[in-house]
C-alpha positions as CSV (number, residue, x, y, z in Angstrom):
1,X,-14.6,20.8,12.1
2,X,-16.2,18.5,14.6
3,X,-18.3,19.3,17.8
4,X,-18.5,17.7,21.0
5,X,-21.1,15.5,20.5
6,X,-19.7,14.7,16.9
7,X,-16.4,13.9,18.5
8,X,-18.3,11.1,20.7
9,X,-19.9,9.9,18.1
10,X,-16.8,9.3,15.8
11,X,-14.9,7.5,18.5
12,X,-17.8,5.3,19.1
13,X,-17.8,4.7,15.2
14,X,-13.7,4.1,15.3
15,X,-14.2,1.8,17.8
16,X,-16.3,-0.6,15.6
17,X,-13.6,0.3,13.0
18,X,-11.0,-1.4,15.1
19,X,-12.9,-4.0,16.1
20,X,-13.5,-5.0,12.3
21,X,-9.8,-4.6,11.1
22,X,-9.1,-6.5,13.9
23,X,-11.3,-9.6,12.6
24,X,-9.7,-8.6,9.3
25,X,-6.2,-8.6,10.3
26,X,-5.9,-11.9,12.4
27,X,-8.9,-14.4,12.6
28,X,-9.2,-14.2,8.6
29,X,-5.5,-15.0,7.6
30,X,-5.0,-17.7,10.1
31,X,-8.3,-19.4,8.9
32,X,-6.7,-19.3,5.8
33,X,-3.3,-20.6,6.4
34,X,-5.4,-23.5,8.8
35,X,-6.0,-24.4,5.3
36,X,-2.5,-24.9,3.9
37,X,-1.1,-28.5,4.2
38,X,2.6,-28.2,3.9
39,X,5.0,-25.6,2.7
40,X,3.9,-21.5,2.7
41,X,5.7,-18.2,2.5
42,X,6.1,-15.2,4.9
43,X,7.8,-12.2,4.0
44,X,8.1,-8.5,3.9
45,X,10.1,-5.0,3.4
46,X,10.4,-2.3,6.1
47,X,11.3,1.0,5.0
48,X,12.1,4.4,7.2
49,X,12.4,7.3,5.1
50,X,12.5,10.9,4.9
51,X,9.4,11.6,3.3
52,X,6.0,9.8,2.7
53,X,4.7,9.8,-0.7
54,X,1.7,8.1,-1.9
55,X,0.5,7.3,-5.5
56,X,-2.5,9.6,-4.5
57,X,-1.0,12.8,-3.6
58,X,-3.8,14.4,-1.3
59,X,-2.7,11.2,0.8
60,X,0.9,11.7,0.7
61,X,2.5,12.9,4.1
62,X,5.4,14.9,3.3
63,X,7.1,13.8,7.2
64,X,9.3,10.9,8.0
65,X,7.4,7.8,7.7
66,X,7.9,4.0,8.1
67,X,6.2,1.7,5.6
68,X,6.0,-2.1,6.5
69,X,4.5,-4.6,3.9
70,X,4.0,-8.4,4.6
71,X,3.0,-11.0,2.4
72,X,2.2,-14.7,3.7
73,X,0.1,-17.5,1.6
74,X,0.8,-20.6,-0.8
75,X,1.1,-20.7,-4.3
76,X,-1.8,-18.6,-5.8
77,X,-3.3,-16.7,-2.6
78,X,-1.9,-14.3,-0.6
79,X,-2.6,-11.7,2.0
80,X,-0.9,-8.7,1.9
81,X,-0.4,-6.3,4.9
82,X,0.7,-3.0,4.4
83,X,1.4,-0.6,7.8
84,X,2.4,3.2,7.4
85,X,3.3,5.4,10.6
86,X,4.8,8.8,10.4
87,X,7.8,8.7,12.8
88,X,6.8,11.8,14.3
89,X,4.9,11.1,17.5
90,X,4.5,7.7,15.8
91,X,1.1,8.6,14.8
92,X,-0.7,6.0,12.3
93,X,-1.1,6.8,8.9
94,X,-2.9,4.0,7.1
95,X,-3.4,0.1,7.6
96,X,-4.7,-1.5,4.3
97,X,-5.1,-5.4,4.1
98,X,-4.5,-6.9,0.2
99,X,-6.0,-9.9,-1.2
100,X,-4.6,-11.5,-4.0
101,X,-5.7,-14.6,-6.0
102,X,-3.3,-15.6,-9.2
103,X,-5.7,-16.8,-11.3
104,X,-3.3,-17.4,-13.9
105,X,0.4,-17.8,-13.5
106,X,1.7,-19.8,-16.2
107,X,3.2,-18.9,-19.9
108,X,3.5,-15.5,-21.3
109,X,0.0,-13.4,-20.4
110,X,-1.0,-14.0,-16.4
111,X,-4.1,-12.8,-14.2
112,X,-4.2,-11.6,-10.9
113,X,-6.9,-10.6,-9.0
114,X,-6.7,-8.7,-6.4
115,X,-7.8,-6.2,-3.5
116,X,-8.0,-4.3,-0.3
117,X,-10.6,-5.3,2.5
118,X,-10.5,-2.9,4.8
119,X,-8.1,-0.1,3.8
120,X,-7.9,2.5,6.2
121,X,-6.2,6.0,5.9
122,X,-6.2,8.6,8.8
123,X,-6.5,12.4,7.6
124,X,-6.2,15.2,10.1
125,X,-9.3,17.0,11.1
126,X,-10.0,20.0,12.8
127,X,-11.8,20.2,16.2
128,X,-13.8,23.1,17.8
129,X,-13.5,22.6,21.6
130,X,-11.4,24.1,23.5
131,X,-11.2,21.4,26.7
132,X,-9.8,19.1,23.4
133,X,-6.7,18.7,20.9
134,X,-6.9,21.4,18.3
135,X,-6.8,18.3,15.5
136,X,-7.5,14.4,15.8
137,X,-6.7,12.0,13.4
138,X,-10.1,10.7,11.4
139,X,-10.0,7.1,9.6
140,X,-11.4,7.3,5.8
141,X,-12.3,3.8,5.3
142,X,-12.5,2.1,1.7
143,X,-12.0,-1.1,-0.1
144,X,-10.3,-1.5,-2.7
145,X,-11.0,-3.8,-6.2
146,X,-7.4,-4.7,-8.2
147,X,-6.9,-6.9,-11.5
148,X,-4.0,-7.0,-12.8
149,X,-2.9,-8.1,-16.6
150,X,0.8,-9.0,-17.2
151,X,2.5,-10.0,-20.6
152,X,6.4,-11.7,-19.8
153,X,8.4,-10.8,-22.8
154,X,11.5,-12.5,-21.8
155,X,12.8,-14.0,-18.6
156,X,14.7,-10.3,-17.9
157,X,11.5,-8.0,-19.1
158,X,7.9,-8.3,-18.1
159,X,4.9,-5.5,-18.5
160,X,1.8,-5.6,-16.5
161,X,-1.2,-3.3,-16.1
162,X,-2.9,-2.8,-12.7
163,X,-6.5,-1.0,-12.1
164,X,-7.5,0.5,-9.1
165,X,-11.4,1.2,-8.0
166,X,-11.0,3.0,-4.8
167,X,-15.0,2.4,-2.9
168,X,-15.4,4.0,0.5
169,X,-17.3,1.4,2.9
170,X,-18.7,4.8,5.0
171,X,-18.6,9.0,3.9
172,X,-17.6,10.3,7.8
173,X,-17.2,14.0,6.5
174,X,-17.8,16.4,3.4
175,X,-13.9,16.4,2.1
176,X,-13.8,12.3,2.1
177,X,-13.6,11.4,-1.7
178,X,-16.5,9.6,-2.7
179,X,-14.7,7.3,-5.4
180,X,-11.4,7.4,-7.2
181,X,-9.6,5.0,-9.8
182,X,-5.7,4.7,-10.3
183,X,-4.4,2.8,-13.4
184,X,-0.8,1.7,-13.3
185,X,1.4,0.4,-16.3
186,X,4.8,-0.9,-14.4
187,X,7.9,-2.8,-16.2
188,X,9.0,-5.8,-14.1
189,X,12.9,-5.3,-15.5
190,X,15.5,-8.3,-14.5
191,X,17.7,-7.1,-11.5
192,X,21.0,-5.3,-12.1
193,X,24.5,-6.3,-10.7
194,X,27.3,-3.9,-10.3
195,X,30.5,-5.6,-9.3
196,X,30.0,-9.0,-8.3
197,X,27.5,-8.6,-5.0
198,X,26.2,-4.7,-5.5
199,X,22.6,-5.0,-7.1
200,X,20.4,-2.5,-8.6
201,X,16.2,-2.4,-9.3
202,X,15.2,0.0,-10.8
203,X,11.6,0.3,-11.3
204,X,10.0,2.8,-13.4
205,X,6.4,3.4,-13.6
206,X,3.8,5.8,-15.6
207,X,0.0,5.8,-13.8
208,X,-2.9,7.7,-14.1
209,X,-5.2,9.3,-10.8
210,X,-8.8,10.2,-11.2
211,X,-10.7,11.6,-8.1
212,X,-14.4,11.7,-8.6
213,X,-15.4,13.4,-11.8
214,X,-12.6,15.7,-12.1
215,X,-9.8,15.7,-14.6
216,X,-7.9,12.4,-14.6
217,X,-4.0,13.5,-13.2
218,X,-0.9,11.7,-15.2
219,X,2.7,10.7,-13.3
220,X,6.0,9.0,-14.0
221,X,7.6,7.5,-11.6
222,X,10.4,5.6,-10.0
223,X,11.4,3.4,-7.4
224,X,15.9,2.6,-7.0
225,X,17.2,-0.2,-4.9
226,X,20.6,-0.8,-4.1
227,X,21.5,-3.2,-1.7
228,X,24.5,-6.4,-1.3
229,X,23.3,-9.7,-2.2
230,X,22.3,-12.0,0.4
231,X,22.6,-8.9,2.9
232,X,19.0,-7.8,4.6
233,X,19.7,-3.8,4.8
234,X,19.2,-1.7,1.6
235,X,18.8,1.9,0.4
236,X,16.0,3.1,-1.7
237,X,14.9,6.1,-3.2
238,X,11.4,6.7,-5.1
239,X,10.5,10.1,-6.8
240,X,6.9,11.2,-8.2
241,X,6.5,13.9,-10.8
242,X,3.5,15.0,-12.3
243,X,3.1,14.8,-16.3
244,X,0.6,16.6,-16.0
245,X,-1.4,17.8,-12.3
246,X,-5.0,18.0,-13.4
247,X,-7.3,19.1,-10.7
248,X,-5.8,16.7,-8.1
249,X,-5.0,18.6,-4.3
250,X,-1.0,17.9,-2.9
251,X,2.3,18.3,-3.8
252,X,3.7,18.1,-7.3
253,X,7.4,16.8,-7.2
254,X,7.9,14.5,-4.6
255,X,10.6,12.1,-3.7
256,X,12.4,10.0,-0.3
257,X,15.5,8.2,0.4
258,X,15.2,5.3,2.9
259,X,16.7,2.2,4.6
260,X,14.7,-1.0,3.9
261,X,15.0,-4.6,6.0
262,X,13.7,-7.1,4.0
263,X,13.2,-11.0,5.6
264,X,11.9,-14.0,3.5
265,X,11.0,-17.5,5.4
266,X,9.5,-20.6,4.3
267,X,7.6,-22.4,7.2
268,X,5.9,-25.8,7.0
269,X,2.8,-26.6,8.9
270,X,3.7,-29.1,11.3
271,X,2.3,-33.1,10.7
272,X,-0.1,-33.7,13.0
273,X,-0.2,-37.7,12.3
C-alpha cells in the first residue's frame, strides 16, 4: 500500500514515465520513417472482446478489454505499437512499443530480431488515505529482448520459435517481478477458405512462462479467425489452458470472443524534387 508522501512521489515518477513513452512513441518512429525514400506500410488490428487474456497470466485482466496493434516500416524494420484499455471506465492497461529488424528473410530458415522499448503495464495498487481513491493504477515498466527463429516448410506451413527476456527498467514496489522469460513455438499455417469468401486462421501455439526462479509454467493455446474476404470486420476467439500451472499467480482456463477491424495502407513519401 502506498502513503501520502509515496503517492507524490510515484506521480512525479509517472510523469517522467510519460514524458519518455512519449519520445518513444512519436519523435522516434517519424525519425525513422524521415528515413524511408519511397514506398512503406501502415497497418493494424483492433479487437473489443469480452475478456483480456495475456500470455502471462498474473497480467491478464479478466474485464472487457480493447487491444489495438499497429505496425508501420519498410522492408526489414518495423515498429510495432500495441495499446490495451479495459472498456470499463476506459482505464489503460498497458502500452508497449516493438522493434523489429528482419535480419534474414529469404529461403527456408529466417531471423528476426526483435523487442520492446518501453513496455508499460499498469497493475492496481492499494492506497492508505482516506482523503484518496481506495486503489490507483501503478505502471510496471520493462523492456523487452525478442529473437525469433523460423523454418518455412512449404508455402502453406511455417514453424518459428520466439524468446522472450522480460528486464524491468525500474522495481516501484515489492510484488513487481524482477525478471521473467516466455518461450513460444507457433505454426504459421496457410489460411482456410470455407465457401468461396468465408476464411478461417487458425493459430495454435504451445509456450512456456518462467517468473523469476520459480517453476517454469507450460500452455497451449489458440487464436480462430473468421472473417469475409476483402471485408474489414472479423470475429475471433483465443483460449489459454494450462499444461501444466507451476507456481505462476492468475487464472487457469481462460478464453474471449471479439470483433476485430483490421486496415492495411501503403503510403509513398512524397518527391520533394
Amino acid at each position: 500500500m502506498l502513503n501520502k508522501k509515496q503517492l507524490k512521489l510515484f506521480s512525479q515518477d509517472w510523469k517522467i514515465k510519460k514524458a519518455y513513452i512519449c519520445l518513444c512513441f512519436f519523435i522516434i518512429p517519424v525519425f525513422c520513417l524521415s528515413q524511408i525514400n519511397d514506398k512503406y506500410f501502415f497497418k493494424g488490428n483492433i479487437n473489443v472482446n469480452n475478456n483480456g487474456i495475456d500470455w502471462v497470466p498474473l497480467f491478464s485482466r479478466d474485464k472487457p478489454s480493447l487491444i489495438a496493434n499497429f505496425s508501420l516500416g519498410k522492408n526489414r524494420f518495423s515498429i510495432n505499437p500495441l495499446i490495451r484499455y479495459e472498456l470499463e471506465g476506459l482505464q489503460p492497461w498497458g502500452v508497449d512499443i516493438w522493434w523489429n529488424y528482419k535480419v534474414k528473410h529469404s529461403g527456408k530458415l529466417n531471423f528476426d530480431l526483435g523487442g520492446v522499448l518501453p513496455g508499460v503495464i499498469n497493475q492496481n495498487i492499494s492506497v492508505i488515505d482516506k482523503n484518496l481513491p481506495k486503489t490507483i493504477l501503478q505502471p510496471w515498466v520493462s523492456a523487452i529482448v525478442n529473437p525469433t527463429v523460423s523454418f518455412a516448410f512449404s508455402n502453406a506451413f511455417k514453424l518459428s520459435l520466439s524468446y522472450y527476456e522480460i528486464i524491468p527498467l525500474k522495481i516501484v514496489n515489492k510484488t513487481q517481478l524482477e525478471h521473467g522469460r516466455v518461450i513460444i513455438l507457433s505454426p504459421s499455417i496457410k489460411q482456410f477458405l470455407i465457401m468461396n469468401k468465408i476464411f478461417l486462421n487458425w493459430i495454435p501455439i504451445i509456450y512456456t512462462v518462467q517468473i523469476e526462479d520459480t517453476k517454469t509454467g507450460i500452455f497451449s493455446a489458440q487464436t480462430i479467425n473468421i472473417g469475409v474476404k476483402n471485408f474489414p470486420f472479423s470475429i475471433s476467439t483465443v483460449m489459454n489452458k494450462p499444461i501444466y500451472f507451476a507456481d505462476l499467480s492468475g487464472k487457469k482456463f481462460d478464453w474471449n470472443i471479439g470483433i476485430n477491424y483490421t486496415f492495411a495502407l501503403e503510403l509513398v513519401k512524397p518527391d520533394n524534387n
